[in-house]
N, C-alpha and C positions, 0 to 999 in steps of 0.2 A: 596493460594487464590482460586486456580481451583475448590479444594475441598469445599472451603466453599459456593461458589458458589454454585455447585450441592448439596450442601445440600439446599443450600435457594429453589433451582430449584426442588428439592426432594417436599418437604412440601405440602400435600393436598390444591387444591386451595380455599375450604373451610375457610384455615386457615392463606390463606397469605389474602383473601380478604373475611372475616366475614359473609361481606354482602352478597355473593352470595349463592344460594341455596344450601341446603348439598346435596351430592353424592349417589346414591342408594348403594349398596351393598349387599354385598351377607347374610349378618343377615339382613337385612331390607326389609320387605316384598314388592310386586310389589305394589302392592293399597294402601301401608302403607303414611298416610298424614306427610311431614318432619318437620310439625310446631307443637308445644308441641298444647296439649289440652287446651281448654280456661279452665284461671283459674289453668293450670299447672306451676308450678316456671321451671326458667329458667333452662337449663341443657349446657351453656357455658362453658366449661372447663379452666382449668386456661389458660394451654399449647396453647389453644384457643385466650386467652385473651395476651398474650406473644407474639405469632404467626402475630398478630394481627401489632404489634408495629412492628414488625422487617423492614426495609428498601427494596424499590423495586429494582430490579433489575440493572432496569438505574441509579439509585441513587446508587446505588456499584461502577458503573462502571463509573461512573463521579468522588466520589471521589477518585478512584482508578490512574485514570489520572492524578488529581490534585498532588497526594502525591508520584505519582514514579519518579523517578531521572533516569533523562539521563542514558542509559548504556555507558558504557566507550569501544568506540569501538577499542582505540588501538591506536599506529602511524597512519598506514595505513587506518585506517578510517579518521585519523585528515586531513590526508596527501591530499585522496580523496574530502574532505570538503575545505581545502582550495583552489584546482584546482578549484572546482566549483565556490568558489567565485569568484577567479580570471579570471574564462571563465565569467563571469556575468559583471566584472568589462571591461572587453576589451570588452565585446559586448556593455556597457554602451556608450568607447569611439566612438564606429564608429557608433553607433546608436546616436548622436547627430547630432541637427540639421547644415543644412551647415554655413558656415562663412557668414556674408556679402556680395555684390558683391563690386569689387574694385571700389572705390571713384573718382569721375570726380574731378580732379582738374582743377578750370579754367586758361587760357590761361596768364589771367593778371586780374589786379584789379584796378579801374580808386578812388583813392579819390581827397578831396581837403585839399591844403597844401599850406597855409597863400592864399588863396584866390585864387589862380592857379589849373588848375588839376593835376594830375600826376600820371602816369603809372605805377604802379607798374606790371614787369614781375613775369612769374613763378616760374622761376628759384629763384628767391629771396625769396619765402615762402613756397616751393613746401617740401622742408624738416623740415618746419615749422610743415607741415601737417603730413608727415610721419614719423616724430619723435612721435604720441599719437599714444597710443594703434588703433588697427583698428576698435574698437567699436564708440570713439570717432570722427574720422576723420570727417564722413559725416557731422555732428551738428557743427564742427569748418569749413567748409568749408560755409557753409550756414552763418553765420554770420564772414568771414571772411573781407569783407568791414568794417564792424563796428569797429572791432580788430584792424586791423592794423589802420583804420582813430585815433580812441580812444589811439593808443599808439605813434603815430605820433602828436595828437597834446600835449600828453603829455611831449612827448622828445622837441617839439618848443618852451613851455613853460617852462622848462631847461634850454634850449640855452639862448633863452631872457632873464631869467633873470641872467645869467651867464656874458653873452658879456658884453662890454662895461660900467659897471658901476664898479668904481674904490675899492669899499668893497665886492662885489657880492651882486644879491638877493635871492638867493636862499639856504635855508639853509638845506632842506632834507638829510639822511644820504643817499652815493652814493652806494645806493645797487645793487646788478646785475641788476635787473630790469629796474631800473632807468638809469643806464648807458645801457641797452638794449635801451631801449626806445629815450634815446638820439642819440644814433647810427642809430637807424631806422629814425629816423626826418633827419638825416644828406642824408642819400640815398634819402629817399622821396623828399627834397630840391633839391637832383638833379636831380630827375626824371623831377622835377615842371622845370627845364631851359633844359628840352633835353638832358640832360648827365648821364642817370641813367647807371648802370654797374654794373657789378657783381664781377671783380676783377681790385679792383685798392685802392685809399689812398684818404686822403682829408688833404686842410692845412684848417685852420677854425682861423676866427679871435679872437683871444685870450688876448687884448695890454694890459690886467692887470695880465693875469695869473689866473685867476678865474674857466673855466674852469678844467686846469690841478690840480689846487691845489685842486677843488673837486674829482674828480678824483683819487686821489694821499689819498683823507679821506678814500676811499672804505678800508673795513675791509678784502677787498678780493683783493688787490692789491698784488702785487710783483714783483720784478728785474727783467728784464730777457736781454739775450743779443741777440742783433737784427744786421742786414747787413743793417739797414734803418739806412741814415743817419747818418753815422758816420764821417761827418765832424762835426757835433755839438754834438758829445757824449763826456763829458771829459770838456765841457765846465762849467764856474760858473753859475748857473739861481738861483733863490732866496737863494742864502748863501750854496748851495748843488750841487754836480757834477751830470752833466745833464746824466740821463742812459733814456734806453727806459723800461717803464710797461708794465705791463699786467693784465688783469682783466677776469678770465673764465667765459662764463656766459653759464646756462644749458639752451638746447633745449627745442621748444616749440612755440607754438603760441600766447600764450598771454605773452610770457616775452623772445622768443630767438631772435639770431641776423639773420641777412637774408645771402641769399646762399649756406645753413649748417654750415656754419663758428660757430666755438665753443671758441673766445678768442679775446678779444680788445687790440689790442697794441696802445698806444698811447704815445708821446715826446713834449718836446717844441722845437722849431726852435724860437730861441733865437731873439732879435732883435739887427739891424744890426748898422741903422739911424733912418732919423723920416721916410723914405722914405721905410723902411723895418722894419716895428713893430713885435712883438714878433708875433707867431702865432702856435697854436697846429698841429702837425700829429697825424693823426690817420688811422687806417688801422684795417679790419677785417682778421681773420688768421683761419683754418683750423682744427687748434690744440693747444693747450695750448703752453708754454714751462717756467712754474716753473720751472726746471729742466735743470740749464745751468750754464755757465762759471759766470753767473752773480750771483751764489750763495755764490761764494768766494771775492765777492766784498762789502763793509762795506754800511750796510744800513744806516747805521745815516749817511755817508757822498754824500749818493746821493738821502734821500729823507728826507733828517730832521728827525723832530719828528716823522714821520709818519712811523705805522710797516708795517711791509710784513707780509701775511697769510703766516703758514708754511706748508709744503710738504705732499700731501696727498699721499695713496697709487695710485688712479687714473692718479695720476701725471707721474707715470712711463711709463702706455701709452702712457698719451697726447704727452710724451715728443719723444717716437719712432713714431708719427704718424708727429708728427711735421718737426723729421728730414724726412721721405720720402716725405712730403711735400717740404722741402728746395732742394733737391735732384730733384725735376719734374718739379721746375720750375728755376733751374739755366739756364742760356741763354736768357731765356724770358724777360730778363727787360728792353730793347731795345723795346718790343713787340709796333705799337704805335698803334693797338686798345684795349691795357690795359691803366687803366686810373692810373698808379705806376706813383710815384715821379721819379724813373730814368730817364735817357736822352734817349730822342726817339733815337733809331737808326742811321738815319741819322746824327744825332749831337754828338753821340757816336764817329762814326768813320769819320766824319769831326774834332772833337777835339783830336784824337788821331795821326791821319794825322798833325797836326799840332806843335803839341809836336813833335812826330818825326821830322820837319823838321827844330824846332829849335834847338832839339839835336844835330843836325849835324848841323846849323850853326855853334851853340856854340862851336864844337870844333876845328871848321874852326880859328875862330875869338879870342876863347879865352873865359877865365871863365868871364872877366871884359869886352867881349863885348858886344855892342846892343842885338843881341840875346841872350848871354847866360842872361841880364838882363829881356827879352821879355820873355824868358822862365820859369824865377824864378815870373815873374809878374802872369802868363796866369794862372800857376797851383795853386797859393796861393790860401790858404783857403780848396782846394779838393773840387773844383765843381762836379768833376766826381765821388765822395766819398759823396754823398749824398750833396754839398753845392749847387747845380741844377743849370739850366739856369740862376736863374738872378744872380747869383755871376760871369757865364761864361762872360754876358755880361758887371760886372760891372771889371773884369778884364783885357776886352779887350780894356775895354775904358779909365783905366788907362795906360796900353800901350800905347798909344797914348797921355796921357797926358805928361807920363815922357818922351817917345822916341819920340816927334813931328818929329824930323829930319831924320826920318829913316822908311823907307820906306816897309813893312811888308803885302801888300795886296795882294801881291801872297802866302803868308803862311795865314791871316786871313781872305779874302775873303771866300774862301768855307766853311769855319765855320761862318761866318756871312751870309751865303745864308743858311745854312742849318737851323740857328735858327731863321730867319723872315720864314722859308716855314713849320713852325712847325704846325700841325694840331691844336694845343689850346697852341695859341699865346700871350693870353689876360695876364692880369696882369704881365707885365713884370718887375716889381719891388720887384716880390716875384714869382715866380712861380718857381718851382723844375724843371718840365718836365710834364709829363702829368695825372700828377691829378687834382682834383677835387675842385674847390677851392671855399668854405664857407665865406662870408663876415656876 
């Protein structure tokens, strides 16, 4: 190529560019005129006329660019090429701009819930917010009143049309969602009378079962086995053995449940009289738990027609997050600024006190006497096994019915002081201990 070059570069400039004047030289005299004679023919030469056509310089040397190939530099030029990229690529990462700044969450959220106000705390949607990505946050925090009012009066219009009417009205399929959203009306409800919380249960009035059986439709229900309540687990409720569910529902603010809670258990509490109608538990949980003793228990006999979702891979976390949950909070169910169905503390071990001291009547006196009868009375049913206060008190009070003559108020007195001095006293004809209770 060099070569041909220098040859183009060779060529008289006469002859690369026609037009310009011819060259003196040493045959052509100094005064000699370079333009033929008027009326002389031309004296062009061909090699002239060829010369003439050939391509400039910079046109070589463009197409010359166009048409050469990469040289093949080797490994170690590939090797050097991709460093560079990859120095280009790590300077791309740090050469972005910075994140966001972190997102004010507010303290609480005031809406209205059936005509009341109610406070929603932090804590209750604070993982709401930092379950989206962190580009999102700010934009969900800014219209967070709106979210939670809009899915609050969604979940009330659930409830309404669920309660109290004997075929249900409501017939939507019970998607996470929607059972999110019902579960959010239920806290919001008790934020609206001053009992809002962040760990505890709700019994919720339920007297046709309308609630649970929707509930029980979720495509994403399943078994599981719970320490809730297991005086009424095992019992009959519409033609199936009463177990406790669960329904996971995924994080979020337009459709997760409040506290970071990731999973709804909910049961029937059976009914007892007219004086104790059936009524729903429900409870928000931490962690799933698919993934239990209640997997080897026969679904057609403890929820009907209705199937279980089956086991995902996720399940096997939920299910180790679940037990270190059960694990952090054994002890605690006494706690009484938790709003949990178990027996507050005091009434814990005022009925425990009490038990023991009919044991040791009873074997003072005999298996057929007043106490050991007092004692078979007090325990029936397993108050202390999820059947709650008012079974404790409708125990006490048939002791009294059957043993008039027998005199027991240094053994039942301190358990009757401890459950009138109970912080949420109210409904005594149904209340566990100190949850939350939904009419």
């Amino acid at each position: 190529m060099s070569g041909f070059l220098g040859q183009i570069n060779s060529v008289p400039n006469r002859l690369t560019n026609p037009l310009a004047p011819p060259r003196a030289d040493a045959n052509t005299p100094p005064n000699a005129s370079a333009a033929p004679a008027p009326g002389a023919a031309s004296t062009t030469s061909p090699a002239q006329i060829a010369a003439s056509r050939l391509p400039t310089r910079s046109q070589v040397q463009v197409t010359v660019a166009r048409t050469q190939t990469t040289p093949d530099t080797g490994l170690l030029g590939r090797i050097k090429s991709g460093l560079s990229e990859f120095k280009a690529a790590v300077s791309r990462i740090f050469s972005r701009p910075a994140p966001p700044p972190p997102v004010n969450i507010p303290a609480s959220v005031t809406i209205t819930v059936g005509g009341q106000q109610a406070t929603i705390m932090k804590e209750q949607y604070e993982q709401m917010i930092m379950s989206l990505p962190q580009s999102q946050r700010a934009s969900a925090v800014a219209r967070l009143p709106q979210t939670l009012s809009g899915r609050v009066n969604e979940g009330l219009f659930i409830l309404q049309n669920l309660q109290n009417v004997p075929t249900g009205g409501y017939s939507l399929p019970a998607t996470p969602e929607r059972v999110a959203h019902l579960t959010l009306a239920l806290y919001a409800l008790a934020a609206a009378k001053g009992e809002g919380f962040t760990n505890g249960s709700f019994s919720v009035t339920d007297q046709y079962g309308n609630i649970a059986h929707w509930l029980d439709s979720s495509s994403e229900v399943y078994l599981r086995s719970s320490s809730h309540l297991e005086a009424y687990q095992g019992m009959m409720v519409d033609g199936h053995v009463n177990m406790q569910r669960g329904i996971d529902i995924p994080e979020g603010v337009d459709a997760g449940l409040p506290n970071g809670h990731r999973t709804v258990l909910y049961g029937t509490i059976p009914a007892q009289d007219a004086h104790t109608p059936r009524r729903l538990f429900l409870k928000t949980e931490s962690a799933g738990c698919r993934i239990s003793t209640a997997c080897f228990k026969s679904t057609s006999d403890a929820l009907g027609a209705a199937q279980t979702r089956g086991i995902h891979l996720s399940d096997i976390g939920e299910m180790a997050r679940h037990l270190i949950s059960y694990i952090k909070t054994r002890g605690q169910q006494g706690n009484t600024t938790a709003r949990k169905e178990h027996f507050p503390q005091p009434v814990s071990d005022a009925y425990k006190a009490a038990v023991k001291q009919f044991e040791t009547l009873a074997k003072q006196g005999g298996k057929n006497s007043p106490a050991a009868t007092a004692l078979t009375l007090l325990t029936q049913g397993g108050p202390a096994k999820g059947g709650g206060v008012w079974m404790l008190r409708r125990n006490i009070a048939e002791i009294g019915r059957q043993l008039p003559n027998d005199d027991f108020s240094a053994v039942l007195g301190p358990l009757n002081t401890a459950i009138n001095s109970m912080q949420n006293n109210d409904h005594p004809n149904i209340r566990l201990g100190n949850e939350v209770i939904i009419d």
